[in-house]
Structure formats: C-alpha cells, structure tokens
Backbone as CSV, one residue per row, in Angstrom:
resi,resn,N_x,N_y,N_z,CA_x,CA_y,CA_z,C_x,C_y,C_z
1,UNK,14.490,25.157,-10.474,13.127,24.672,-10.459,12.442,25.231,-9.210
2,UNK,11.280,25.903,-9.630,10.806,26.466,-8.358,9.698,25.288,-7.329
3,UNK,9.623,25.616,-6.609,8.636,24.254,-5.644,7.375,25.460,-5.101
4,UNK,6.486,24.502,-5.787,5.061,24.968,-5.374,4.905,24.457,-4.539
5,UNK,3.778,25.158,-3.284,3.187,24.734,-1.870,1.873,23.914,-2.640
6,UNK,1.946,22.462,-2.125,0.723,21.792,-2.407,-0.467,22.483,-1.639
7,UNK,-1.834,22.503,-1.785,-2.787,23.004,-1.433,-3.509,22.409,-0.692
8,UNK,-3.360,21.210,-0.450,-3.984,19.858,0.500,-3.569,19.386,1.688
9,UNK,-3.853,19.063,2.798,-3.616,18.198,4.000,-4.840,17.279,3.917
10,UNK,-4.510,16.107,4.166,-5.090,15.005,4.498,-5.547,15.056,6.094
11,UNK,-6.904,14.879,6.367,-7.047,14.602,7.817,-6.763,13.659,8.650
12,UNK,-5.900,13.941,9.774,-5.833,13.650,10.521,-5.834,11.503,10.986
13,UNK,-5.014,10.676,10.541,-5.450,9.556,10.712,-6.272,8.835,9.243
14,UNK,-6.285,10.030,8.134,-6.889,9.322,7.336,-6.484,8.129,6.624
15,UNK,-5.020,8.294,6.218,-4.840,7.160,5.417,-4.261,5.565,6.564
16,UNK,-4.317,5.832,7.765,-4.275,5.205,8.914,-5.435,3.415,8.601
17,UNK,-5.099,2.615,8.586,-5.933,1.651,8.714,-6.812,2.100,7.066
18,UNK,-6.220,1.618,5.803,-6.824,1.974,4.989,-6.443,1.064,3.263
19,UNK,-7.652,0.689,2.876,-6.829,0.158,1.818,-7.141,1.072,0.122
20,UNK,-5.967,1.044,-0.629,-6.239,1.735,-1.477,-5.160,0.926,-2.907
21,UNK,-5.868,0.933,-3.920,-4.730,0.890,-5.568,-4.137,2.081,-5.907
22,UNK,-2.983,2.205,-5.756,-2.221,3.257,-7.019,-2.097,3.041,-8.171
23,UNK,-2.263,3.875,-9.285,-1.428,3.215,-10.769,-0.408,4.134,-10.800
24,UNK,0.486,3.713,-11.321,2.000,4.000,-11.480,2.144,5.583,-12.298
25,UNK,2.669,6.197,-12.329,2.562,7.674,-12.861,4.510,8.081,-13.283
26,UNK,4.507,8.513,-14.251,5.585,9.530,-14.427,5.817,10.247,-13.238
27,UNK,7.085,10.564,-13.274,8.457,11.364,-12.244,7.671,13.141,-12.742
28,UNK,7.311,12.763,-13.785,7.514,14.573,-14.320,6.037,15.055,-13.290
29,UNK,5.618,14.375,-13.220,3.768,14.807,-12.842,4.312,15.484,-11.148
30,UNK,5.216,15.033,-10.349,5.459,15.998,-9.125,6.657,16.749,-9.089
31,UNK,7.113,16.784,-10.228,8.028,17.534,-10.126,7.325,19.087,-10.181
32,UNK,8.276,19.801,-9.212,7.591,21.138,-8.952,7.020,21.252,-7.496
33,UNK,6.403,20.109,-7.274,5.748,19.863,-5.896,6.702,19.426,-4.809
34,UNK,6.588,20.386,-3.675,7.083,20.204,-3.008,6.606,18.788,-2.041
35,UNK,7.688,18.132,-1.118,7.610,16.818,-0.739,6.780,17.334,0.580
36,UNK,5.404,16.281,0.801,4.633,17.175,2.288,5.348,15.760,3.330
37,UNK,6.061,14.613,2.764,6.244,13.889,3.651,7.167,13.141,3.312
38,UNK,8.048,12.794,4.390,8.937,11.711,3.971,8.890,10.747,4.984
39,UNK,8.922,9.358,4.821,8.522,8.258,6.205,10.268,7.663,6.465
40,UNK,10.278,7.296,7.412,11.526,6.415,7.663,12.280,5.355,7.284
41,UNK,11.486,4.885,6.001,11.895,4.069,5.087,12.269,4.769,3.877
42,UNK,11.895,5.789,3.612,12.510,6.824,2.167,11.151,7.094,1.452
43,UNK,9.976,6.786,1.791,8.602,7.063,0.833,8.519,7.964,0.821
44,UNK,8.527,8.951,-0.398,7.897,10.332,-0.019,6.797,10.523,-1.283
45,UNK,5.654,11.019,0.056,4.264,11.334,-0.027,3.874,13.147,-0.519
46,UNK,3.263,13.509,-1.500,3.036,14.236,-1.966,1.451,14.120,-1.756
47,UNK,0.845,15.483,-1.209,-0.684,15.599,-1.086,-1.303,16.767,-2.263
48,UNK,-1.985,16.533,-3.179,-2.731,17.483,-3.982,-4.371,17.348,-3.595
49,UNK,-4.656,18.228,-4.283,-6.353,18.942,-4.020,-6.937,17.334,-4.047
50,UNK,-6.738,16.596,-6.088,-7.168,15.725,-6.259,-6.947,14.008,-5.202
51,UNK,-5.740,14.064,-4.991,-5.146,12.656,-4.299,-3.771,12.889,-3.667
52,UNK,-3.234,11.613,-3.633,-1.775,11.470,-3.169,-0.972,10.690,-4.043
53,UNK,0.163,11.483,-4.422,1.184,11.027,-5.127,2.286,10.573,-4.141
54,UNK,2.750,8.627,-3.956,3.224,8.029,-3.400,4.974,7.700,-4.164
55,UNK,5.567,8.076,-3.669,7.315,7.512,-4.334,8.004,6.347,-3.746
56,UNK,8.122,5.264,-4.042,8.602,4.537,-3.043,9.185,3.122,-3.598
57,UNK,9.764,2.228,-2.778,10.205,0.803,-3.012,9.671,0.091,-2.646
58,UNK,8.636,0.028,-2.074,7.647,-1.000,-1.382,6.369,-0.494,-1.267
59,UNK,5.924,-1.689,-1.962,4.043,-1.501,-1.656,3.359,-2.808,-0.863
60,UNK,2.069,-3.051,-0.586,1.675,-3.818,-0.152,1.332,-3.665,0.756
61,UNK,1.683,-4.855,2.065,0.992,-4.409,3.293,2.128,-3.306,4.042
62,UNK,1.407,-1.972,4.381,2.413,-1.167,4.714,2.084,-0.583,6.400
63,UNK,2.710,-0.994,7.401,2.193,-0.923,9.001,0.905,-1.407,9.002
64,UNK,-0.168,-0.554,9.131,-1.692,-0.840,9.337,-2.808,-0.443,7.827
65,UNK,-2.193,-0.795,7.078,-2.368,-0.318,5.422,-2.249,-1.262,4.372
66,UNK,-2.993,-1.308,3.378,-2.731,-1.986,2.512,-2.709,-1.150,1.153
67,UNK,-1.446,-0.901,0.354,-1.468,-0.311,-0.539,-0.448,-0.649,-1.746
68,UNK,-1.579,-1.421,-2.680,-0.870,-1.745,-4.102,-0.871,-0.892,-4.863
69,UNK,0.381,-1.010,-5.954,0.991,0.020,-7.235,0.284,-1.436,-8.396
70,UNK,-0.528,-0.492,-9.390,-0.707,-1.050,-10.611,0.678,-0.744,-11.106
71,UNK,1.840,-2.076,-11.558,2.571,-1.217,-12.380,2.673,-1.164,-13.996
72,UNK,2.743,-0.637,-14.431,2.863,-0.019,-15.879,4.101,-0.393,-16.778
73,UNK,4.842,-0.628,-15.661,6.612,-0.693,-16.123,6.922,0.850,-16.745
74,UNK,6.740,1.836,-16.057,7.084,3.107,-16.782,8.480,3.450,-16.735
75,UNK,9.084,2.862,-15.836,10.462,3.089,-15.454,11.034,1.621,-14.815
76,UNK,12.231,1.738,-14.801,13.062,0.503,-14.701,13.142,0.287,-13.558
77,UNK,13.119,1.317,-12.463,13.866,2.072,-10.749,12.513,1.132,-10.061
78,UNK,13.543,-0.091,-9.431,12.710,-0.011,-8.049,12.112,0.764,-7.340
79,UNK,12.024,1.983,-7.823,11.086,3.180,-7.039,10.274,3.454,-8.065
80,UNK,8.747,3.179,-7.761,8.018,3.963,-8.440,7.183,4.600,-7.655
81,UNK,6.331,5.716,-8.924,5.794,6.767,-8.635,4.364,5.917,-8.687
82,UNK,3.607,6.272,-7.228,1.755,6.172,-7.984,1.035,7.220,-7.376
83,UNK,-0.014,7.001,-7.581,-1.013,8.424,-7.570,-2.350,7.338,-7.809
84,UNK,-3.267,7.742,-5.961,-4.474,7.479,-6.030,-5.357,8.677,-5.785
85,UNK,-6.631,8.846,-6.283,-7.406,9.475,-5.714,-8.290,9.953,-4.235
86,UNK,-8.315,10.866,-3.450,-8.380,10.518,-2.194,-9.939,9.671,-2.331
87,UNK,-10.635,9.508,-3.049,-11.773,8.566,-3.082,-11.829,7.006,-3.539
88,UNK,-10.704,7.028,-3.308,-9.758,5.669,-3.341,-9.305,4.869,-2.268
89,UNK,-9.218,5.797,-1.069,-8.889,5.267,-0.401,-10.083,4.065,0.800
90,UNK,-10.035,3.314,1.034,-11.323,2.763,1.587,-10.941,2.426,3.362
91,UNK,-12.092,2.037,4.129,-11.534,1.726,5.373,-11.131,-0.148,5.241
92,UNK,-10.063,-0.463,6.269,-9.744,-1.712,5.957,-9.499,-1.569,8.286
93,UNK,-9.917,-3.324,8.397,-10.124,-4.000,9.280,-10.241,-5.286,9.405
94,UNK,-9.563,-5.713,10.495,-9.715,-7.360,10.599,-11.241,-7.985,10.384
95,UNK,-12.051,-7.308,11.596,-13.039,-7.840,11.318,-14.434,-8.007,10.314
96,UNK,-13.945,-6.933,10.101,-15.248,-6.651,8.757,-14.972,-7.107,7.442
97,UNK,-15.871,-7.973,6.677,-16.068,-8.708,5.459,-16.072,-7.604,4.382
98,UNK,-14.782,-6.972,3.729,-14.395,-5.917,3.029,-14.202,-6.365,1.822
99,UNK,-13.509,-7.576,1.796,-12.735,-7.442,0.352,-13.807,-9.318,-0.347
100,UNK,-13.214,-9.259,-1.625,-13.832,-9.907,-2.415,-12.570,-9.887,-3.465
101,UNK,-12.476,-11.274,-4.167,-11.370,-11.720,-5.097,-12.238,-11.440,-6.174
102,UNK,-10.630,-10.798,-7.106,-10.760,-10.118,-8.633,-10.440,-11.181,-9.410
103,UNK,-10.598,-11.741,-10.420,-9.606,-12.527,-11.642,-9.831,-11.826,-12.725
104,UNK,-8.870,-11.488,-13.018,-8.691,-10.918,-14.542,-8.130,-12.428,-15.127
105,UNK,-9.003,-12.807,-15.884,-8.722,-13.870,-16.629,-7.747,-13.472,-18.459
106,UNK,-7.689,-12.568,-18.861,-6.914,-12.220,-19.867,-5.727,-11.805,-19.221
107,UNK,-5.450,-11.677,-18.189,-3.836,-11.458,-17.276,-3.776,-12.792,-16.922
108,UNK,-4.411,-13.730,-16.546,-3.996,-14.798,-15.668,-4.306,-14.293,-14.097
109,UNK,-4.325,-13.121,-13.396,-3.972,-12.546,-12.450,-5.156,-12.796,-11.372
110,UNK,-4.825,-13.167,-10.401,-6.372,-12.623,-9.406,-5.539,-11.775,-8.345
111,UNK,-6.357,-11.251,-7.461,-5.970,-10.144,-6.364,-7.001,-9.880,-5.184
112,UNK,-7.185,-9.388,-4.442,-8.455,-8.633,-3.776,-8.471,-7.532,-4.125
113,UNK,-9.713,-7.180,-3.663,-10.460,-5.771,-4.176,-11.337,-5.510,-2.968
114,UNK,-11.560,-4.216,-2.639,-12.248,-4.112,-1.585,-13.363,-3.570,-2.080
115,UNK,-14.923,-4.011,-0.964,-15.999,-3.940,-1.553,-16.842,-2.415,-2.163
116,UNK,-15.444,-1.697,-1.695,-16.400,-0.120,-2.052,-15.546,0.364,-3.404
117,UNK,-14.993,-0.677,-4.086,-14.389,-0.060,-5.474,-15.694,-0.130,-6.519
118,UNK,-15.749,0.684,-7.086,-16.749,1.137,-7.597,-16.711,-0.458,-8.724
119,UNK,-15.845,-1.451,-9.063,-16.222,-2.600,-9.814,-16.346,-3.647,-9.071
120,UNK,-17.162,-3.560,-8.153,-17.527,-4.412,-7.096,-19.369,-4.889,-7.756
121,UNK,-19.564,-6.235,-7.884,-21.224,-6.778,-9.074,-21.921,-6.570,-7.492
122,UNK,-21.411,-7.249,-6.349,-22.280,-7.647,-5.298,-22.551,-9.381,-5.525
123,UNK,-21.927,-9.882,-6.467,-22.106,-11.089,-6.184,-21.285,-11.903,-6.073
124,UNK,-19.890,-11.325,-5.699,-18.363,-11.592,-5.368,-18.944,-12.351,-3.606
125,UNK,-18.621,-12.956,-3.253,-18.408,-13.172,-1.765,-17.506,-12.227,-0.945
126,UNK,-18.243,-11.631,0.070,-16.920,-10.514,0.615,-16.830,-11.416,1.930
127,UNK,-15.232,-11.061,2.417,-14.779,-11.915,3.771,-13.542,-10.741,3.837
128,UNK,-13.017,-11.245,5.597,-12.255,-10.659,6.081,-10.894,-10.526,5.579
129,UNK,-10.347,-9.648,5.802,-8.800,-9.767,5.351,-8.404,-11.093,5.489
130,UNK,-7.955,-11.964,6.500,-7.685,-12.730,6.974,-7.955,-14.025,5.942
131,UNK,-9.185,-14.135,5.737,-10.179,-15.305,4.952,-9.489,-14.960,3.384
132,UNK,-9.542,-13.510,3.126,-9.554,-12.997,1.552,-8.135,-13.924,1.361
133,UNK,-6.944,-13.226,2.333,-5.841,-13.708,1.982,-5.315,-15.347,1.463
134,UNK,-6.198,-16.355,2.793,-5.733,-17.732,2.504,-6.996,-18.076,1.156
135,UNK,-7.934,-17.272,0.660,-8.930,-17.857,-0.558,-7.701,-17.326,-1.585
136,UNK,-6.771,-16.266,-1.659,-6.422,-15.975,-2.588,-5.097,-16.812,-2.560
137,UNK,-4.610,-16.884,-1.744,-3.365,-18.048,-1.733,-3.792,-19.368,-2.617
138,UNK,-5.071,-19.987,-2.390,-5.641,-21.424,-3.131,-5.902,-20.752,-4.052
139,UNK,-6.817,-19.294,-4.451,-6.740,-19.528,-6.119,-5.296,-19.127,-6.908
140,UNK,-4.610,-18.411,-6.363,-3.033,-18.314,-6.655,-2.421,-19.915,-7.105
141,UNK,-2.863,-21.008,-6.043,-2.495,-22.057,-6.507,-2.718,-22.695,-7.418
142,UNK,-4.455,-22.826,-7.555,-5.341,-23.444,-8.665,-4.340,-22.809,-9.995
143,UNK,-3.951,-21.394,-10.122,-3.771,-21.127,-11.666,-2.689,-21.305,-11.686
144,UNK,-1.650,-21.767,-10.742,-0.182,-21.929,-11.094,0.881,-22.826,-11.159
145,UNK,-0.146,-23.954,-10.029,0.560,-25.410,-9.835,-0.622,-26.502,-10.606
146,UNK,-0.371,-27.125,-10.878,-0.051,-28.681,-11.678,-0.580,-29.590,-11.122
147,UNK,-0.227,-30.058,-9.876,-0.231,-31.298,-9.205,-1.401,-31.697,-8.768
148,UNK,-2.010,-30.433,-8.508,-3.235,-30.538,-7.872,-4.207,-31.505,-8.695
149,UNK,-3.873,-31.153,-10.208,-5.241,-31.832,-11.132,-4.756,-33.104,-11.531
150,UNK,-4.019,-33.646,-10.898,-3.768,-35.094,-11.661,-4.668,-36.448,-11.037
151,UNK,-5.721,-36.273,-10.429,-6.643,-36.932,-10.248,-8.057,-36.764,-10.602
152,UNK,-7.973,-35.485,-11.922,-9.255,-35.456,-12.430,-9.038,-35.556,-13.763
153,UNK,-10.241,-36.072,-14.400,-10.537,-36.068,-15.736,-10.546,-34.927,-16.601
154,UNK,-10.815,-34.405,-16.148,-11.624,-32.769,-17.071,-10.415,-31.705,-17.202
155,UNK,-10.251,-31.216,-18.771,-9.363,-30.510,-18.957,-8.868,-28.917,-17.743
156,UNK,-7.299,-29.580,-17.446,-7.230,-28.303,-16.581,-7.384,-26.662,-16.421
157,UNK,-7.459,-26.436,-17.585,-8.339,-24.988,-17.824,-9.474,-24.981,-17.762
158,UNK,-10.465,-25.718,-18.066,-11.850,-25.871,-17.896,-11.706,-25.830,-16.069
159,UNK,-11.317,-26.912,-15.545,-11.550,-27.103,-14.149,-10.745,-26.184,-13.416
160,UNK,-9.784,-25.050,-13.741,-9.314,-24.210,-13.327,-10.554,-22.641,-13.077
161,UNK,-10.863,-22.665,-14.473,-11.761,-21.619,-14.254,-12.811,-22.392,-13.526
162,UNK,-13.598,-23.481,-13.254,-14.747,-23.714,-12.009,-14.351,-23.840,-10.748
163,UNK,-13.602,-23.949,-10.592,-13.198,-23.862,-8.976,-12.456,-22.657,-9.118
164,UNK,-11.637,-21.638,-9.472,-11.827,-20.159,-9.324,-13.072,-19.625,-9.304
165,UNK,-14.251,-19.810,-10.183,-15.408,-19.725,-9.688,-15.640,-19.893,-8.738
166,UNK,-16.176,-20.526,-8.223,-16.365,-21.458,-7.082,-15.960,-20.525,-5.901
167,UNK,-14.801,-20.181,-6.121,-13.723,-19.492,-4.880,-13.917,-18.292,-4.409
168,UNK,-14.386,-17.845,-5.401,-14.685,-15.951,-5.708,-16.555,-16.086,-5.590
169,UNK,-17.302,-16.726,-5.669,-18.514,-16.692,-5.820,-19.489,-17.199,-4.951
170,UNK,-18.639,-18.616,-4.079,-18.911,-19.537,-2.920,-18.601,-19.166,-1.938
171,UNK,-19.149,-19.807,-0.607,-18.515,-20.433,0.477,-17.734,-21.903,0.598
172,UNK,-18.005,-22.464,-0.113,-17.434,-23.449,-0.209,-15.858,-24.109,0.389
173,UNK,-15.324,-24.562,0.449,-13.885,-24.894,0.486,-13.522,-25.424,-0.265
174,UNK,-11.637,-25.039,-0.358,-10.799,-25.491,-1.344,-11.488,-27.138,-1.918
175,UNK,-11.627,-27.808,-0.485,-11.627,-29.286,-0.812,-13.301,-29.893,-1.152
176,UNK,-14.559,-29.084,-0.545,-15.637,-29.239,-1.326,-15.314,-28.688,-2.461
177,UNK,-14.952,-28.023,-2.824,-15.189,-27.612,-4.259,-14.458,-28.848,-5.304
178,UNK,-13.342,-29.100,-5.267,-12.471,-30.127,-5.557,-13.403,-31.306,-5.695
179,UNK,-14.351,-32.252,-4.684,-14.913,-33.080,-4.629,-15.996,-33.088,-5.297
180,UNK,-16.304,-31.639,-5.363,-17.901,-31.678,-6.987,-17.030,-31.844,-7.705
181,UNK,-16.230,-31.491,-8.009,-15.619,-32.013,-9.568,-15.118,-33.063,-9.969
182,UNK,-14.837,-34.259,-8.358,-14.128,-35.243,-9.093,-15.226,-36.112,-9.657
C-alpha cells in the first residue's frame, strides 16, 4: 500500500482551545494517508485539504478541547475513526457565553452545541462552558430520573418537555422553573 503525503498543515495553535463534532467515518477513507500525527495517548490525527481525520479511544474533553464523535456504531473497536471539517472547528473559553443546549427529542438525547454551528435559531440561551455543563447535568436529570416528579400532578412527559424548555430557552433555575409548575 503506497502512503500519500497529505496536502494540509493546520496552523499553528489552531485546534488548541477549540470545540468541534466529529461523525464517525470508515477505516477505508485514510487508508493510504499517511499519519501527520500521533499524540501520547495513541490518537492519530490525519490532516486533509478538506478537515481532520481523528483515530482514537477517547473523545470529549481532551487537554484544552472539547471534541465529540457522533457515533454511528460503524465498527465494534473502541477506536473510532471521525472526520470534521476544518470549519467545524469553533473557538471555546471559560469566559465567553458559547454554547447553548441541543434536545433531540426523537433520541431522548440533549448535549451542547456551540453558538457558531450553523443550527444555532438564536433563541437557545448561550452561557459559559461552566453554566452549559451544570444546565445540562439538570436536563440530563429531568429526562432520566423519576423522583424528581413525584410531587406534581401533571403527566411526566408533558412536565419533562416544559422544564427542558424552560432550561434551554430561560434563565431561570432548576428550582424556579419546578415551582411554576407545581
């Protein structure tokens, strides 16, 4: 198998302090490409014209980075392959009000999203990493524990989706929000 020279370098510090989604990709798509990086944990980073093709066992928060794998389940291997676009990648910081909570309500799923993904309405509430994380911890809770609703009337899917509302759309708090509803 011969190994082609990728055609790309990334500048300097770019993916440094940065948040970005991968979706998960086939093994076959770098094969051929030679590896422009390997990190000290075993990730190896592939740079093309279009993006970066990521190989690895761990995603998430990575040193000064935040970088999730959509996965696909394409393969079984704790290692998967993803591939973002370099216009994917966004700047990420403590202090600046970046991100804004997703719910995909036909997954069940919520997540953050940062405010320069192109499915960003503008009428998401954006807050700091910091804030995003503990709003997404309570709506993580709202859709998964129980206990919480046994002092209200109103069916718990109904009152699940208004206070996920609420969460993603407000300032509010966990516990004002809770108290309009009882």
């Amino acid at each position: 198998m011969s190994q082609k020279k990728n055609k790309y370098i990334p500048k300097a510090n770019s993916l440094k302090n940065a948040f970005c989604v991968f979706e998960e990709r086939v093994f076959e798509e770098v094969e051929g490409l030679k590896e422009d990086y390997k990190s000290k944990s075993g990730s190896i980073y592939f740079y093309t014209k279009e993006g970066m093709y990521r190989y690895s066992n761990h995603w998430g928060r990575l040193a000064n980075s935040k970088w999730r794998l959509i996965n696909k389940d394409l393969t079984d291997s704790k290692y998967k392959l993803g591939f973002a676009n370099w216009n994917q990648f966004y700047p990420d910081n403590d202090y600046e009000k970046l991100y804004y909570l997703d719910w995909n309500k036909s997954k069940n799923e919520i997540l953050y999203q940062h405010k320069n993904d192109p499915a960003y309405s503008g009428l998401e509430i954006l807050r700091t990493s910091i804030e995003t994380i503990k709003r997404l911890k309570n709506a993580r809770n709202i859709l998964t524990l129980t206990n919480w609703a046994k002092h209200f009337d109103e069916d718990i899917d109904v009152l699940r989706e208004k206070i996920i509302n609420d969460l993603i759309y407000t300032d509010l708090s966990l516990e004002e929000i809770k108290r309009k509803y009882l």
